[in-house]
C-alpha positions in Angstrom: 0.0 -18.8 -15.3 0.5 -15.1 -16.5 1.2 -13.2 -13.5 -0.6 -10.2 -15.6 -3.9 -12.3 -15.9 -6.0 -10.1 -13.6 -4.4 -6.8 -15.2 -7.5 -5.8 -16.8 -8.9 -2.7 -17.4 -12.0 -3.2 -14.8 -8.9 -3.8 -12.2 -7.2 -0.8 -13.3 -10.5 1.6 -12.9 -11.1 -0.2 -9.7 -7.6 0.6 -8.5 -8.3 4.1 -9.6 -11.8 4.2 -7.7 -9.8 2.9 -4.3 -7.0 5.2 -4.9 -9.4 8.3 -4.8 -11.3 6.8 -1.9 -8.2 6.5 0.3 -6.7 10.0 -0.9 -10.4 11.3 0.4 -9.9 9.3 3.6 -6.7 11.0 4.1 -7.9 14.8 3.5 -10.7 13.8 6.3 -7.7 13.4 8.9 -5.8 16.2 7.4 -5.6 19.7 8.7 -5.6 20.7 4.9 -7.1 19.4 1.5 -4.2 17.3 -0.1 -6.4 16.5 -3.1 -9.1 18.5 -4.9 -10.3 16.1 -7.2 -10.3 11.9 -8.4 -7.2 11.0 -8.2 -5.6 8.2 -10.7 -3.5 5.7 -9.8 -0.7 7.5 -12.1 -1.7 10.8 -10.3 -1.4 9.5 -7.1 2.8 9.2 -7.3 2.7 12.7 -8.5 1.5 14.0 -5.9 4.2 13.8 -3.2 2.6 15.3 -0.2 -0.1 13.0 -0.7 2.7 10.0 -0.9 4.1 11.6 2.2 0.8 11.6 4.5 -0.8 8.3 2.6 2.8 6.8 4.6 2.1 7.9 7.6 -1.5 6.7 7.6 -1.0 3.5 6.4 -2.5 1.7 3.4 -5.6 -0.1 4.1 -6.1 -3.9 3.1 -8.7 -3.5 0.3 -6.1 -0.8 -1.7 -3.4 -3.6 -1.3 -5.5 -6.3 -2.5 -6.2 -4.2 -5.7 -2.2 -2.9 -5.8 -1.5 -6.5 -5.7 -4.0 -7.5 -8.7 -2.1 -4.9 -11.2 1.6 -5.6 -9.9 4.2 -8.5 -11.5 4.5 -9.8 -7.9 3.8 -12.7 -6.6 2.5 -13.5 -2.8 5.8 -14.8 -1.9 7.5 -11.6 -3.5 5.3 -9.5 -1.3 6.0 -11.2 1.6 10.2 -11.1 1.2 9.6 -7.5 0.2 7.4 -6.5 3.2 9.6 -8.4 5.4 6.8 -10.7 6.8 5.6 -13.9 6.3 3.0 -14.8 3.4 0.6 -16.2 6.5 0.9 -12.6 7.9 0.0 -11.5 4.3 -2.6 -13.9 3.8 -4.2 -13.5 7.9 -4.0 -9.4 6.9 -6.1 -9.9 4.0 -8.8 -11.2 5.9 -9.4 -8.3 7.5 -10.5 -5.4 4.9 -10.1 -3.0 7.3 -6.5 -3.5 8.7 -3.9 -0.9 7.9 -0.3 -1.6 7.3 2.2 0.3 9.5 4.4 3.0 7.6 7.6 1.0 7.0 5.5 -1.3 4.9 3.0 1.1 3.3 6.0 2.9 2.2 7.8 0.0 0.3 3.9 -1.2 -1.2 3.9 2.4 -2.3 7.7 2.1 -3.6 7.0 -1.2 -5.5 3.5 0.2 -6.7 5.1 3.1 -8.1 8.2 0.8 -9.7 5.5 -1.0 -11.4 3.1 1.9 -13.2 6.8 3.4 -14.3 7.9 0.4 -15.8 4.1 0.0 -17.5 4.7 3.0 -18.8 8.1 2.8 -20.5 7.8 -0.7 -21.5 4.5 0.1 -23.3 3.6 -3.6 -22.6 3.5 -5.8 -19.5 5.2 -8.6 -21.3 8.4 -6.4 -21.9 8.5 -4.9 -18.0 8.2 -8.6 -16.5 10.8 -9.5 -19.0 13.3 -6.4 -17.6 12.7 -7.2 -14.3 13.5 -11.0 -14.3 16.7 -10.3 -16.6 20.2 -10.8 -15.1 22.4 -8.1 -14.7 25.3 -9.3 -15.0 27.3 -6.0 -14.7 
């Protein structure tokens, strides 16, 4: 199965669409507007204040769940990444509404931002999945 399969571009706008929802969610428990406008899922890692307070208010589920759909990563990846079982991940994503703490937002957000990088200077998704499950063998 191509782990790319659900990349498509009605995943990609949806990302984009729950990326400026969440960024809108933050400025409402913010003392200050962080974000003035729609916000991209390429914009969002520009915009490092915004990375700073989107850590410390936790990701929700349903921006995950779309995350997920764009990333190379399997649910066994995100489990050994987040540190946590893939029952955890899969009781978590049963619940739309729960928010990940900040240790794990913050490595979602890491990994997220891994991936649109190497999107953009692989050009393809074929070549980045190819980088990333080449050897090093420096």
């Amino acid at each position: 199965m191509d782990i790319y399969q659900q990349d498509t571009p009605e995943d990609r706008t949806t990302v984009n669409e729950s990326i400026t929802q969440y960024a809108r969610s933050i400025d409402q428990h913010s003392y200050f507007s962080i974000s003035k406008k729609d916000i991209t899922f390429s914009g969002f890692f520009e915009n490092k204040l915004l990375l700073v307070k989107a850590i410390r208010f936790g990701i929700p589920q349903y921006l995950f769940d779309q995350i997920k759909k764009i990333t190379p990563f399997s649910e066994e990846d995100w489990a050994e990444y987040l540190n946590v079982s893939t029952k955890t991940l899969q009781r978590h994503s049963k619940e739309p509404n729960y928010k990940y703490k900040s240790i794990h937002t913050e490595k979602i957000l890491e990994l997220a931002e891994v991936t649109n990088f190497g999107k953009q200077v692989f050009d393809t998704k074929e070549k980045f999945h190819s980088w990333l499950n080449t050897p090093c063998y420096a």
